[in-house]
N, C-alpha and C positions, 0 to 999 in steps of 0.2 A: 847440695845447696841449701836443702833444708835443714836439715843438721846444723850447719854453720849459720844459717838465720838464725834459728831459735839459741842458739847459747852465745848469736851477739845480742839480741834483743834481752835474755837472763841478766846475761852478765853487768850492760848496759844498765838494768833498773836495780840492779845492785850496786854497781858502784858509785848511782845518784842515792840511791836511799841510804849508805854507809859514808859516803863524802858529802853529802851534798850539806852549806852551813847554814846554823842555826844564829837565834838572833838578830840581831840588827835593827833597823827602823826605817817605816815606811813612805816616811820624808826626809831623804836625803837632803845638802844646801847643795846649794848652786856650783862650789866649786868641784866638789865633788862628779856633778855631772856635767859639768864642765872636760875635765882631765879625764872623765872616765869614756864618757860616752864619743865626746872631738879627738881624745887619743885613740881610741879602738877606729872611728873611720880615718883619722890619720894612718895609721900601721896598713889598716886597708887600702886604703890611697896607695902607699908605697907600695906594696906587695904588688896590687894590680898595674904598676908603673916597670915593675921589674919584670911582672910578665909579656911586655913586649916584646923583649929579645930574647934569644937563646933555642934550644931544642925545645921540642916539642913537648920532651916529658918536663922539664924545668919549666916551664911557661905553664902549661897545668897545673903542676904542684905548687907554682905561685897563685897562680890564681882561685883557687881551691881554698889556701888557705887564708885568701883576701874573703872569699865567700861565705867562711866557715866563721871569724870573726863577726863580720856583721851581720849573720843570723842570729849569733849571741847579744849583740845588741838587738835585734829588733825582737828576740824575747823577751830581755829587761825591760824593755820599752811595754813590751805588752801588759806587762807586770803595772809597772806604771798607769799606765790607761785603763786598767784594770780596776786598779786602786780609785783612781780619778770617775771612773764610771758610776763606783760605790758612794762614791761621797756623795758626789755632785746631780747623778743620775744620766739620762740619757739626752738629755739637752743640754744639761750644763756641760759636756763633755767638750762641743765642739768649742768652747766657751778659755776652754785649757790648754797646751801647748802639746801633750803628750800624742793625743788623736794625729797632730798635724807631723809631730818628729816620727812617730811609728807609719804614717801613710809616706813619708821621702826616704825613711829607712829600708822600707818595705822594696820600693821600688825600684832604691840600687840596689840592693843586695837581689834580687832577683835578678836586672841584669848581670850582676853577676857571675849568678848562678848558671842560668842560661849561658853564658857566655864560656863557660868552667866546662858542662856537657858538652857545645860540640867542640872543644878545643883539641882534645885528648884524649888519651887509654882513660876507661872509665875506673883502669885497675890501681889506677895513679890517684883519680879525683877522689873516688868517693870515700877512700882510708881517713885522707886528711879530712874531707867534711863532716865523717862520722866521729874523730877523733879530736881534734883540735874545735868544734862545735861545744860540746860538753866544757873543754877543761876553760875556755874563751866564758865561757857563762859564770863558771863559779869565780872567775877572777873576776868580772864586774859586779857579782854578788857583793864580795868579798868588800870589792873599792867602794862601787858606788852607795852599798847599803847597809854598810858595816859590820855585814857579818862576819859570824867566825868558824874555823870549825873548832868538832869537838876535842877534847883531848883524849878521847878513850881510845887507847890501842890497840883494843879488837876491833875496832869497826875502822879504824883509818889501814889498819892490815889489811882487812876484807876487800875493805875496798878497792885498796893496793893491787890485789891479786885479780880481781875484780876487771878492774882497767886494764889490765896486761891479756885476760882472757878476753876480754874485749875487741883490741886492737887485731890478736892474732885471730879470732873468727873474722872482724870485717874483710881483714886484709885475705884469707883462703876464701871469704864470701864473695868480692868483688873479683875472685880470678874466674869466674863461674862468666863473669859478665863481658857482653859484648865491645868491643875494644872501643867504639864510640856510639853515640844515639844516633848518627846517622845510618840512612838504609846502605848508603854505598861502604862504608868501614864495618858493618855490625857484621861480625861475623868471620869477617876472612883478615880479620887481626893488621889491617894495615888502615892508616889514617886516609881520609878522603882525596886529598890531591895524588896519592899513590894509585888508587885504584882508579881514580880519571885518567891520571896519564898514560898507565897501562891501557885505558879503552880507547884513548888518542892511539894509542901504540900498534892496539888492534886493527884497527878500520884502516888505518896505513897499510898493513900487512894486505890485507882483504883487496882494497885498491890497486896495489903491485899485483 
């Protein structure tokens, strides 16, 4: 497990410091985050809409990847608020829209997230939150700030490789992990209303 931490967390700061884009500008216009910001919790919207039906593992891996999106926004966003903090200072802040979009961003995307943990195999959620988190970021980089990336082919290679060592550590890292955050699932690999109904199943027996 630690093994597989440490060269997702490597791999991980290598392939933001070899992809991650350069350039751009630190006032986007309006339509820009517009499309950028209202489409990414649209796509979020949907996914978490899609999570309502289906197994168990489909409904996680949907909603994982609604969660995984708008953590990429309420980074940019921090970016944002960030910048606005710099300018304006610590009063003028509340003064500006970004404080107010990053505190409702914040708070769905936690639910969420929350919501992502007790739904399912943890071995499902956390691939997509660590993977699709990152690549969700550089695409709004990309839209809302107009960066670019580089064109040097050793470093968009690296990085390449980078990402792929990435995925296959999170993904042998999260097999390590207990199949949900609750106490009655952690452990004996089966989701909560299995192991309830199994203890339904017991006390019956014991009764007879």
């Amino acid at each position: 497990m630690g093994r597989s931490g440490g060269l997702s967390c490597v791999s991980l700061s290598v392939f933001l410091a070899a992809s991650e884009p350069a350039g751009g500008t630190d006032f986007p216009d309006s339509s820009a985050w517009a499309t950028g910001a209202w489409g990414t919790v649209g796509v979020a919207a949907v996914l978490a809409l899609l999570a309502m039906r289906g197994t168990v593992i489909r409904r996680t891996a949907l909603m994982a990847s609604a969660a995984a999106v708008m953590w990429a926004l309420v980074a940019t966003l921090v970016k944002t608020m960030t910048d606005t903090l710099t300018q304006f200072g610590a009063g003028g802040v509340f003064l500006h829209w970004p404080v107010y979009a990053l505190a409702a961003a914040g708070l769905g995307t936690e639910v969420l997230h929350q919501t992502t943990l007790g739904l399912g195999p943890l071995s499902v959620s956390q691939p997509l939150l660590a993977i699709i988190n990152p690549i969700a970021s550089i695409a709004l980089s990309v839209w809302i700030f107009e960066e670019y990336f580089t064109l040097d082919g050793l470093r968009l290679a690296v990085g390449s490789v980078a990402f792929v060592v990435m995925c296959g550590s999170v993904v042998a890292l999260t097999r390590t992990a207990p199949a949900t955050m609750s106490p009655d699932g952690a452990g004996s690999g089966q989701p909560r209303d299995v192991g309830r109904q199994q203890r339904v199943a017991d006390e019956g027996d014991g009764v007879d």
